[in-house]
C-alpha positions in Angstrom: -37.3 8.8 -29.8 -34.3 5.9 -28.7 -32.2 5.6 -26.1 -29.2 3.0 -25.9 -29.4 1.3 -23.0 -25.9 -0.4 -22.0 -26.0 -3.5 -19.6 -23.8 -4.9 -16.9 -24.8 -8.6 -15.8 -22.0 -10.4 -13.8 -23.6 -13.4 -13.7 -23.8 -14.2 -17.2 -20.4 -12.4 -17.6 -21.9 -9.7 -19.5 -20.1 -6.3 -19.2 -21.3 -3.2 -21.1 -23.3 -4.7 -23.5 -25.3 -2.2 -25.1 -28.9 -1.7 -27.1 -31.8 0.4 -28.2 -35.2 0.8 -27.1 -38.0 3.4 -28.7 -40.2 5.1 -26.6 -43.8 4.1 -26.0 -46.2 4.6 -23.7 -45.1 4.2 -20.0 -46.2 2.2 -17.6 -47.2 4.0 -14.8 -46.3 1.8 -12.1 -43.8 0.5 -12.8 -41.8 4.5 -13.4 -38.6 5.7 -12.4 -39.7 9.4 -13.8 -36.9 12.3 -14.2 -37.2 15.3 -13.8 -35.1 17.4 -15.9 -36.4 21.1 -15.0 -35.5 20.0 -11.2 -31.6 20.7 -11.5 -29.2 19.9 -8.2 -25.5 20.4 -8.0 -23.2 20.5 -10.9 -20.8 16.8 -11.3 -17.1 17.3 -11.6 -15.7 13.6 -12.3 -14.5 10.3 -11.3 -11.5 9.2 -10.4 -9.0 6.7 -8.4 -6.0 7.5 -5.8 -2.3 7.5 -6.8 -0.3 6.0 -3.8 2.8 5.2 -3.1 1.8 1.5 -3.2 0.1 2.1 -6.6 2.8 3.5 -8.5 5.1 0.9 -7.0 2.6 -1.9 -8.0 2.4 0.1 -11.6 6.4 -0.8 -12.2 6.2 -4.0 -11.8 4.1 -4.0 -15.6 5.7 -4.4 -18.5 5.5 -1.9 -20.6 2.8 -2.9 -23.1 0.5 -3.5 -19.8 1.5 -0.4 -18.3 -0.3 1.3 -21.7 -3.2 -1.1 -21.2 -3.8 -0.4 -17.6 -3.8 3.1 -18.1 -6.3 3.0 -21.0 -8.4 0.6 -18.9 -8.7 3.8 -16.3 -8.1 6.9 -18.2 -8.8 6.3 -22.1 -12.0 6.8 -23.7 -12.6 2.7 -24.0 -12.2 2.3 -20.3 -13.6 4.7 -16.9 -12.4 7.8 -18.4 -11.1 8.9 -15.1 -10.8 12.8 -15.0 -9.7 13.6 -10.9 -7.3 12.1 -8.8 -6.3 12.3 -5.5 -2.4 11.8 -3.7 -1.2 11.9 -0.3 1.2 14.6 1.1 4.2 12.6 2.9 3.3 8.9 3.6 0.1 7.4 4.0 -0.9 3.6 5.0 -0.4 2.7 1.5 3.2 3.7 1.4 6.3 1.5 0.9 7.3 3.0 4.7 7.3 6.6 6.3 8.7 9.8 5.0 7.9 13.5 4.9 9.0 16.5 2.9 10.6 17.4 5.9 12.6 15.8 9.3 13.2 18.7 11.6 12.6 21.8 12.6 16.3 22.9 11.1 16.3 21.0 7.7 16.1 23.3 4.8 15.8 20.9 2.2 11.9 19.7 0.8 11.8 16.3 0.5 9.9 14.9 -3.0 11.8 12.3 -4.3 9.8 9.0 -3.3 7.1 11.4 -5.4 9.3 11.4 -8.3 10.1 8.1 -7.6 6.4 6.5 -8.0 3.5 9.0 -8.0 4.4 11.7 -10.7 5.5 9.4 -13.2 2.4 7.1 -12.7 0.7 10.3 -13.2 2.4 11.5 -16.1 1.3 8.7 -18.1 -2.4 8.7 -16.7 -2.5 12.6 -18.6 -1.0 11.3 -21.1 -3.9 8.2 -21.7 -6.5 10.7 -20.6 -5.0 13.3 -23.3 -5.4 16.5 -21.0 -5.0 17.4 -17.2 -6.6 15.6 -14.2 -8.2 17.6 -11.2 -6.0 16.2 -8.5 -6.7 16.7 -5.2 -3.7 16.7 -2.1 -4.6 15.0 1.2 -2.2 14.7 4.0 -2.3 12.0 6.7 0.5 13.5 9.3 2.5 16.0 9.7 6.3 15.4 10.3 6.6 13.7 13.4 8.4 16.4 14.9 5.4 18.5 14.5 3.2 16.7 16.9 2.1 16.0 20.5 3.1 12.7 20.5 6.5 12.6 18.2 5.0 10.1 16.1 3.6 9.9 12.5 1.3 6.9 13.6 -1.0 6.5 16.5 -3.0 10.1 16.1 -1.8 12.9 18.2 -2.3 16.6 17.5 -0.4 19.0 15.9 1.7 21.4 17.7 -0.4 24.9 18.2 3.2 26.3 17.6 4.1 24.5 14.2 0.2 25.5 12.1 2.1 28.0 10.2 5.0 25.8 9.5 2.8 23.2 8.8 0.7 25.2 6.8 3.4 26.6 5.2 4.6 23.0 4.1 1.3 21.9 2.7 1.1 25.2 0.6 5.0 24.2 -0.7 3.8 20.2 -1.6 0.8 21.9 -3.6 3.0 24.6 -5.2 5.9 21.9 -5.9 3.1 19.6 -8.2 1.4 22.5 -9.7 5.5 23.4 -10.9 5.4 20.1 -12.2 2.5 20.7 -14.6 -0.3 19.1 -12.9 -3.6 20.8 -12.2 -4.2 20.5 -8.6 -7.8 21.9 -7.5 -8.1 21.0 -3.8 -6.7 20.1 -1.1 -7.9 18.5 2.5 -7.0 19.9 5.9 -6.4 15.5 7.2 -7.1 12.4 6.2 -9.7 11.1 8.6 -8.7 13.6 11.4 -11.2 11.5 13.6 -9.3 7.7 13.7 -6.3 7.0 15.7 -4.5 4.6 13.3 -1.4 2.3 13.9 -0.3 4.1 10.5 0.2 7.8 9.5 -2.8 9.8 11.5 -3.3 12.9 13.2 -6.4 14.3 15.2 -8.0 17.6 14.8 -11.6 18.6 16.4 -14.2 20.0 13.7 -12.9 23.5 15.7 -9.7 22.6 14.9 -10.1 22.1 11.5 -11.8 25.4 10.9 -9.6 27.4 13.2 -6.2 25.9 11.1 -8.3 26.8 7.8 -7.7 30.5 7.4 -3.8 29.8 8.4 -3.7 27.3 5.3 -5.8 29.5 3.1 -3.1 31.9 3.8 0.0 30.0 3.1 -1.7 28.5 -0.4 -2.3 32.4 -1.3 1.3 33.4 -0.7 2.1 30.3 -2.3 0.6 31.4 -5.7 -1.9 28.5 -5.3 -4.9 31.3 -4.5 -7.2 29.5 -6.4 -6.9 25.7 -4.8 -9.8 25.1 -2.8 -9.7 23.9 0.7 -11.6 20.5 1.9 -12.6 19.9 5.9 -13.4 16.7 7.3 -12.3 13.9 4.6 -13.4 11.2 7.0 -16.9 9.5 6.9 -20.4 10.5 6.8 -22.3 9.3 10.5 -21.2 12.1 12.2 -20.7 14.8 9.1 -23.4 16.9 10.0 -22.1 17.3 13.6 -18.5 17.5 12.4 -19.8 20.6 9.5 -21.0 22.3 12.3 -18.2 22.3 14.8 -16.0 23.3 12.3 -18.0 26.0 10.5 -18.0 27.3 14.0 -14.7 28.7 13.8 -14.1 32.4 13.2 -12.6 32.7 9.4 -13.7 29.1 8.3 -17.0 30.2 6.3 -14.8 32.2 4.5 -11.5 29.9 4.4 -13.3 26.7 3.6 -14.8 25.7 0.4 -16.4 22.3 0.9 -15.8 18.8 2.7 -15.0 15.4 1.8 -16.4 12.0 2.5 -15.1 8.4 2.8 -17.8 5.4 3.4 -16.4 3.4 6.0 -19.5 3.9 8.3 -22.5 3.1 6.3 -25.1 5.2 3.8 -25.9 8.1 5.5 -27.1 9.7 2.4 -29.0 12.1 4.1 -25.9 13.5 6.2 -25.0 15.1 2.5 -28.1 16.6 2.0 -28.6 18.2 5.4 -25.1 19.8 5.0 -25.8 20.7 1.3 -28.9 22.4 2.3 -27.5 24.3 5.4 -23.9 25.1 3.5 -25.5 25.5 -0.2 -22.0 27.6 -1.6 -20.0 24.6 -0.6 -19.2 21.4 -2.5 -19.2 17.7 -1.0 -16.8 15.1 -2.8 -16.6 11.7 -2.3 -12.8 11.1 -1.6 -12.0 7.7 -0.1 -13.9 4.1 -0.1 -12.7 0.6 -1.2 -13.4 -3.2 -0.1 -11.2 -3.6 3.1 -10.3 -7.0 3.4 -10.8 -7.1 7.1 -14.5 -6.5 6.6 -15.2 -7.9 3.0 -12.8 -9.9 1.8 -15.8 -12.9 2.0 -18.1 -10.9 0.2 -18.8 -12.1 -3.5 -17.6 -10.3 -6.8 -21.3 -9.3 -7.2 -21.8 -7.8 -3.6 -18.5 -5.8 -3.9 -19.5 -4.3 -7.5 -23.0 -3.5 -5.9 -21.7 -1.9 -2.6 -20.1 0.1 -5.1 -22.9 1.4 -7.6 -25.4 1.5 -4.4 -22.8 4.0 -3.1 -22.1 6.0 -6.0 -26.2 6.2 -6.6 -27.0 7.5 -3.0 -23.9 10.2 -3.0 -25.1 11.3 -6.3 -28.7 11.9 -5.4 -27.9 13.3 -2.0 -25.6 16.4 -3.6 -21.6 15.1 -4.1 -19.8 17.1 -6.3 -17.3 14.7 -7.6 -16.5 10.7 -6.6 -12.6 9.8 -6.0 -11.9 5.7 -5.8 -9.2 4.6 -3.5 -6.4 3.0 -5.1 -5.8 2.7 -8.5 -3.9 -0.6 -8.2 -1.9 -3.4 -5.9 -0.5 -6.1 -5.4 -2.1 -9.9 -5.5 -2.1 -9.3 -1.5 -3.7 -6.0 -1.4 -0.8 -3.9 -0.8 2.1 -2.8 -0.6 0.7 -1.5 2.6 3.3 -0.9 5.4 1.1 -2.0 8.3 -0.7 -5.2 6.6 -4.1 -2.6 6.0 -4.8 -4.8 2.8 -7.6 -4.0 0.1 -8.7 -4.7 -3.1 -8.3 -1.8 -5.7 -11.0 -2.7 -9.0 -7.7 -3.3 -10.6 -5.5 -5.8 -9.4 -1.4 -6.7 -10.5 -1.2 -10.2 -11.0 0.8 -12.4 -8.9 3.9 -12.5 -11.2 3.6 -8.7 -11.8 3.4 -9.3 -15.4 0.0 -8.4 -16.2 -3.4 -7.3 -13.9 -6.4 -8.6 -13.4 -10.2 -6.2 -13.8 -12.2 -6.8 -10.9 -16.3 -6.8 -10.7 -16.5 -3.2 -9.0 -14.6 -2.0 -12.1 -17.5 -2.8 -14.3 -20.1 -1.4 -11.9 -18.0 2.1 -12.0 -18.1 2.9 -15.3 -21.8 2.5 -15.6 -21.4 6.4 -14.3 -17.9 7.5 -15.4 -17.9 6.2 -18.6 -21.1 8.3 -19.6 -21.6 11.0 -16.9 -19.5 13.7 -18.1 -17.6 16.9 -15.9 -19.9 20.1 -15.5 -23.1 17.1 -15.9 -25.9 18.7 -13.7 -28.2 16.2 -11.6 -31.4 15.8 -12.4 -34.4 15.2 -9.9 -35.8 11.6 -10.1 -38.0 9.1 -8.6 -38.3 5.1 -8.5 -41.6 3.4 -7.8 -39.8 0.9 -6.0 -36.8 0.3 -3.1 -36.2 -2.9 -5.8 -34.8 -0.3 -8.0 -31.8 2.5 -7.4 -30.9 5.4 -9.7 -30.1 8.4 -10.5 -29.9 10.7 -13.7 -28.2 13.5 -15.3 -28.0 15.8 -18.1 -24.7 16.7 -19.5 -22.9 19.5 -21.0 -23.9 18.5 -24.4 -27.7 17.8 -24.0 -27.4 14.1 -23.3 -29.1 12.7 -20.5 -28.1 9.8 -18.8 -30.1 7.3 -16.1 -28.2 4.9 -14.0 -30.7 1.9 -12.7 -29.9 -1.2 -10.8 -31.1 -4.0 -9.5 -29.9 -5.4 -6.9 -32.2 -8.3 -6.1 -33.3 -12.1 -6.9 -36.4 -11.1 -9.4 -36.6 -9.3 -12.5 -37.7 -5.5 -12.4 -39.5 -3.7 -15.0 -38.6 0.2 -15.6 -40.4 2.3 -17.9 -38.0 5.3 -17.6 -39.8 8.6 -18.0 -39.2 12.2 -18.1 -42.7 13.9 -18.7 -44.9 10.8 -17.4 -46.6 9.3 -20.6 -43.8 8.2 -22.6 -41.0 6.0 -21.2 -38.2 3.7 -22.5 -39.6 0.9 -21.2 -37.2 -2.3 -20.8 -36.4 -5.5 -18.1 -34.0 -5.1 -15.2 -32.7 -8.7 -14.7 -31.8 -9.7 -11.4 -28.4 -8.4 -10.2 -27.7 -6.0 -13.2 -27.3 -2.2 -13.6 -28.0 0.0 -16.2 -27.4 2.8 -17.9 -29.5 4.4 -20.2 -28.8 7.4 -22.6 -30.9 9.5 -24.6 
């Protein structure tokens, strides 16, 4: 038996390089051993965030770059991206404020600065993909007239008196995109409804979440959006366990709440996931928000960024998420447009001129596990002989299984990849590469 074993080395600006090896007898210390009859939650897909400052930045390319940067996400040579995620009203990464609505008396629902730069943007992803994405809605306020402190910004709560109307308005955004042919699965109660933020926030308890999930559930059903999942928390994972169960707590939210969503501002805490997996097993965990925040990493190397990445992607996998959603999909040369100076780097980048983009290092570390982990892919039980060595392995929809392994340290690392324990694919792990193997 071979397996092609495809090889990301930053170093010595190699980037999916790929190979065979033949199996032989395996080393048995050196395994990382799979187990394929030990099957764990079933993987939806990967995927980046269309903001406002995303499609803005998109424009700007001409249009034979336009076609490239969409192949380098959504075509079969580049990440093969199959989820998205968008934000209801304005987020941080948003050109300036809006919302679908101003006041209590307007009548009118507000989508044009959609039109303007998310649906097209995602109109032409499809169309590179060559079928629908999941997308998944997140708001990050509601209208400012909606909440205790009158303000899109700087947190505050909703209004007890405006959850229906709120509600209401959420349902509406959902059933306006699903009108304009786009498959929208899911959608979060609040962006990070823990963080007070000097941009678009709003604060809800883990109670309050669950007690405003059965009025949501209600409006998407009248809506005609019955079969759009709902997503608590969307914030990060320290205090997820603490926040699941607060919110769970709430009369109707077991029923009205189908699973919760992670960011990865706060560390690992890879075990948070399976703790809530294993107390809330009918309920699926995504990965929804994480990127390299300037503010914190901007002196980090290309090679520490890519591996934050992949070292994140391995322990979500392992621990139980259901699907892993990037944050933007591109910006500016200063990390932006961002209408409160939150800058980032997106793992693809519009060059300063706007006239063409530049591919980043976490970009190559991603599709190590898009481009060869496919939807409905079911996660396989593994184990590595050593911390030296991270991974994680799958078997997909069409038989194929697939091991991720990296490296992230100063020596070599030998792997003799195994699933029954005496014959392995048996190769080297340089220093600071990742692997993918497939057999």
């Amino acid at each position: 038996m071979k397996a092609t074993v495809t090889v990301t080395n930053l170093e010595k600006n190699i980037r999916w390089q790929s190979g065979e090896v033949l199996s032989e007898s395996a080393n048995c210390v050196k395994q990382v051993s799979v187990y394929p009859t030990i099957q764990k939650q079933t993987f939806q897909g990967f995927g980046g965030a269309f903001t406002e400052a995303a499609g803005y930045s998109y424009q700007q390319l001409p249009e034979d770059r336009k076609k490239a940067f969409m192949a380098a996400y959504f075509g079969p040579e580049g990440l093969r991206y199959n989820v998205g995620r968008a934000h209801i009203g304005s987020c941080d990464f948003s050109l300036g404020h809006y919302s679908c609505r101003e006041t209590p008396e307007e009548a009118a629902f507000h989508t044009e600065r959609d039109e303007q730069y998310l649906i097209p943007m995602l109109r032409d992803a499809e169309h590179a993909a060559g079928k629908k994405l999941q997308l998944l809605l997140s708001p990050w306020s509601p209208p400012a007239f909606m909440k205790t402190n009158g303000d899109r910004n700087h947190g505050g709560k909703l209004k007890e008196e405006y959850r229906e109307l709120w509600a209401k308005y959420m349902a509406e955004y959902t059933a306006f995109y699903r009108a304009q042919g786009f498959d929208v699965r899911m959608i979060s109660i609040q962006n990070e409804p823990a963080a007070v933020q000097t941009w678009d926030s709003c604060i809800y308890s883990g109670r309050e979440e669950g007690e405003f999930a059965p009025v949501l559930r209600s409006a998407l059903d009248a809506s005609g959006c019955q079969d759009v999942k709902i997503l608590a928390w969307d914030h990060n994972k320290d205090v997820f366990v603490y926040r699941a169960e607060d919110t769970m707590s709430a009369p109707g939210a077991e029923e009205a709440v189908d699973g919760f969503a992670l960011h990865w501002y706060t560390g690992d805490h890879f075990d948070s996931i399976r703790f809530v997996k294993e107390r809330w097993q009918d309920k699926t965990v995504w990965f929804t928000e994480g990127c390299v925040e300037y503010s914190r990493f901007d002196g980090n190397t290309p090679q520490q960024k890519a591996e934050m990445y992949a070292h994140d992607i391995i322990g979500n996998l392992n621990a139980g998420i259901s699907g892993s959603i990037d944050w933007n999909l591109l910006l500016d040369s200063k990390g932006g447009p961002n209408h409160v100076g939150n800058f980032c780097e997106a793992p693809i980048m519009l060059n300063s001129d706007g006239t063409d983009f530049t591919v980043m290092s976490e970009y190559s570390y991603i599709g190590h596990f898009s481009r060869y982990i496919q939807p409905r892919a079911k996660c396989l039980g593994l184990s590595v002989y050593s911390p030296a060595v991270e991974a994680v392995a799958f078997q997909n929809p069409d038989g194929t299984k697939v091991a991720v392994v990296m490296n992230r340290t100063e020596d070599s690392q030998e792997v003799s990849l195994t699933e029954n324990g005496v014959d392995g694919f048996n190769f080297t792990l340089e220093e600071h590469t990742i692997a993918t193997v497939q057999w």
